[in-house]
C-alpha positions in Angstrom: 133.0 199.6 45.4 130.9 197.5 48.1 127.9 197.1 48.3 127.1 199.4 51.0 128.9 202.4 48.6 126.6 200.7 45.7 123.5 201.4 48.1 124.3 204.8 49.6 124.8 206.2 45.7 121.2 204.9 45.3 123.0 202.1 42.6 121.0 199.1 43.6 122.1 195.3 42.3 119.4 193.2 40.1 119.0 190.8 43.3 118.0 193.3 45.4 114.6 193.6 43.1 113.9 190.3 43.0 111.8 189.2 45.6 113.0 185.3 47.0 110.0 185.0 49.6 107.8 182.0 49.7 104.1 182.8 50.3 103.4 182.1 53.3 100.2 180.7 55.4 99.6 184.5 57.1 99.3 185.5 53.0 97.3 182.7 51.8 94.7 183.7 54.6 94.2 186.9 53.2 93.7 186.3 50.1 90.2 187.9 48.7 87.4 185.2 48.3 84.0 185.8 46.6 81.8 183.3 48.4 77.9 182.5 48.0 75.2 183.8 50.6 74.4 179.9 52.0 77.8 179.1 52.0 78.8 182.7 54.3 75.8 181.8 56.8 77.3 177.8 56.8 80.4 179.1 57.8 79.0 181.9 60.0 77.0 179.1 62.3 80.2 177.0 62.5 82.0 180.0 64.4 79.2 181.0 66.5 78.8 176.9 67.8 82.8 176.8 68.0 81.9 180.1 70.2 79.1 178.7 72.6 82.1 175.9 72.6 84.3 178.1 74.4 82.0 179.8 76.5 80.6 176.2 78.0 84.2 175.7 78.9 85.1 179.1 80.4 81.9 178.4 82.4 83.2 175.3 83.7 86.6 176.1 84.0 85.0 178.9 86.3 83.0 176.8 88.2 86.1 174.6 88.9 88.3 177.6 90.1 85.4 178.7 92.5 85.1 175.2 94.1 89.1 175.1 94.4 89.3 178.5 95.4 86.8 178.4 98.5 87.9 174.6 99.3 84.5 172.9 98.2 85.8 170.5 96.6 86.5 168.6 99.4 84.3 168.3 101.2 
């Protein structure tokens, strides 16, 4: 018998339970953390400043398009 015959009887080989993958970053990243109150809002101010980050950007980034876009740059 092959394997496939092995698999459609519902006879499955020892390898096939054993699981071979590495953990991987996208699992690490999920993994439940039980952090303290000060430590939550540290973290919690270090996204909203990487946010106002962005948004200063997109504003300027905009600002740039407008002046390219309507040829004021130029002049």
């Amino acid at each position: 018998m092959d394997n496939m015959e092995l698999f459609e009887q519902g006879c499955f080989l020892p390898e096939w339970v054993t699981d071979d993958r590495e953990e991987t970053p996208e699992t690490q990243a999920f993994t439940r953390q039980h952090k303290d109150l000060p430590t939550l809002l540290n973290e919690l101010d270090e996204i909203k400043e990487k946010i106002q980050e962005i948004q200063a950007r997109q504003w300027i980034l905009a600002r740039k398009i407008y002046f390219h876009d309507h040829n004021l740059a130029e002049q």
